[in-house]
C-alpha positions in Angstrom: 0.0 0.0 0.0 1.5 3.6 -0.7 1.7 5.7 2.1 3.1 9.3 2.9 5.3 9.8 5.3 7.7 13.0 5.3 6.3 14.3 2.0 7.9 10.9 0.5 6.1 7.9 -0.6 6.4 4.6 0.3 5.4 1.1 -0.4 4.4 -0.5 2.7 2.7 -4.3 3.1 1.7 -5.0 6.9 4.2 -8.2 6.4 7.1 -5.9 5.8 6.4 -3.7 9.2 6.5 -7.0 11.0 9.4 -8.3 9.2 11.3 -4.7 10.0 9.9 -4.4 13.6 11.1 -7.9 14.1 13.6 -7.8 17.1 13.2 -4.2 18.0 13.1 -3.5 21.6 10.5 -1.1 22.8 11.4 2.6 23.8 9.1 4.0 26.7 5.6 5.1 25.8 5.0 8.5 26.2 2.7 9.6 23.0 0.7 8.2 20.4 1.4 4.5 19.8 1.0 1.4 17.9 0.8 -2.1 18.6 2.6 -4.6 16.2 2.6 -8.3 16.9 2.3 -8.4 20.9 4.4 -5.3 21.7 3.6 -1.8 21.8 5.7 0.9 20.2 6.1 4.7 19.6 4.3 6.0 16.5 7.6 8.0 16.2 9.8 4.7 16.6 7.7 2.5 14.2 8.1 5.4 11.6 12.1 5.7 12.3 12.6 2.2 11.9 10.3 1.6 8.6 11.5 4.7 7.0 14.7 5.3 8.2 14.2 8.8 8.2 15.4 10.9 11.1 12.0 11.5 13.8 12.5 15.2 13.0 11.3 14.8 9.9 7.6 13.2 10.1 4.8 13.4 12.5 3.9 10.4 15.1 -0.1 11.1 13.1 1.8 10.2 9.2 2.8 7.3 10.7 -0.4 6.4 12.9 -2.6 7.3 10.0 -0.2 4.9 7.7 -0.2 2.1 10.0 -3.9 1.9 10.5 -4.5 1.9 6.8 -2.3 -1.0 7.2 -4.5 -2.7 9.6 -2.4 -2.0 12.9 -4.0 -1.0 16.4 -3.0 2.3 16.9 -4.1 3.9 20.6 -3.4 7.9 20.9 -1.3 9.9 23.8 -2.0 8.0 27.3 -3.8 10.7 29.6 -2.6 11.1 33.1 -4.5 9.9 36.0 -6.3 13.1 37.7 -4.6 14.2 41.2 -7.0 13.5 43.8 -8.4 16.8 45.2 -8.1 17.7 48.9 -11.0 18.6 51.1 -11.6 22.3 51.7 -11.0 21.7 55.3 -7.5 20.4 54.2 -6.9 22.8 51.7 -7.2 25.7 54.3 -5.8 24.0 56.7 -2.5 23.7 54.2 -2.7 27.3 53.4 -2.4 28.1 57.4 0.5 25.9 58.0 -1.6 24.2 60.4 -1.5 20.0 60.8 -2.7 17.9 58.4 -6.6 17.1 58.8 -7.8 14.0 58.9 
């Protein structure tokens, strides 16, 4: 299948990713991301790795949009959990320097 990725085209088949990904060790997840096989990778690794184009040079969503035309699983940017609010009672009693409430 022809995709775009960094203005250039390529010719990608989803046996060819796998054959490429094949051995490559996971970076940490921190943005948009997409599963091959049983692992999960960076968009922005995937793309360096089939393309071997320099990550300056494309967007993590070229290579998303490429991979799920390709019939990956693609999942976007993991959202952090929400910090658990403190009562009002705590809260003031944090902004008075007093002890902790219970």
């Amino acid at each position: 299948m022809r995709c775009v990725i960094a203005r250039f085209p390529f010719e990608l088949t989803k046996s060819e990713v796998l054959e490429k990904m094949k051995g490559v060790k996971p970076e940490p997840i921190t943005g948009e991301s997409v599963t091959i096989g049983r692992r999960q990778y960076p968009a922005k690794q995937v793309g360096a790795v089939i393309t071997r184009q320099d990550r300056r040079d494309f967007s993590a969503g070229e290579v998303v949009r490429a991979m799920t035309l390709l019939g990956f699983v693609c999942r976007p940017t993991p959202q952090e959990a929400p910090m658990p609010s403190a009562s009002p009672v705590q809260q003031a009693s944090d902004l008075l320097g007093g002890p902790a409430a219970v």
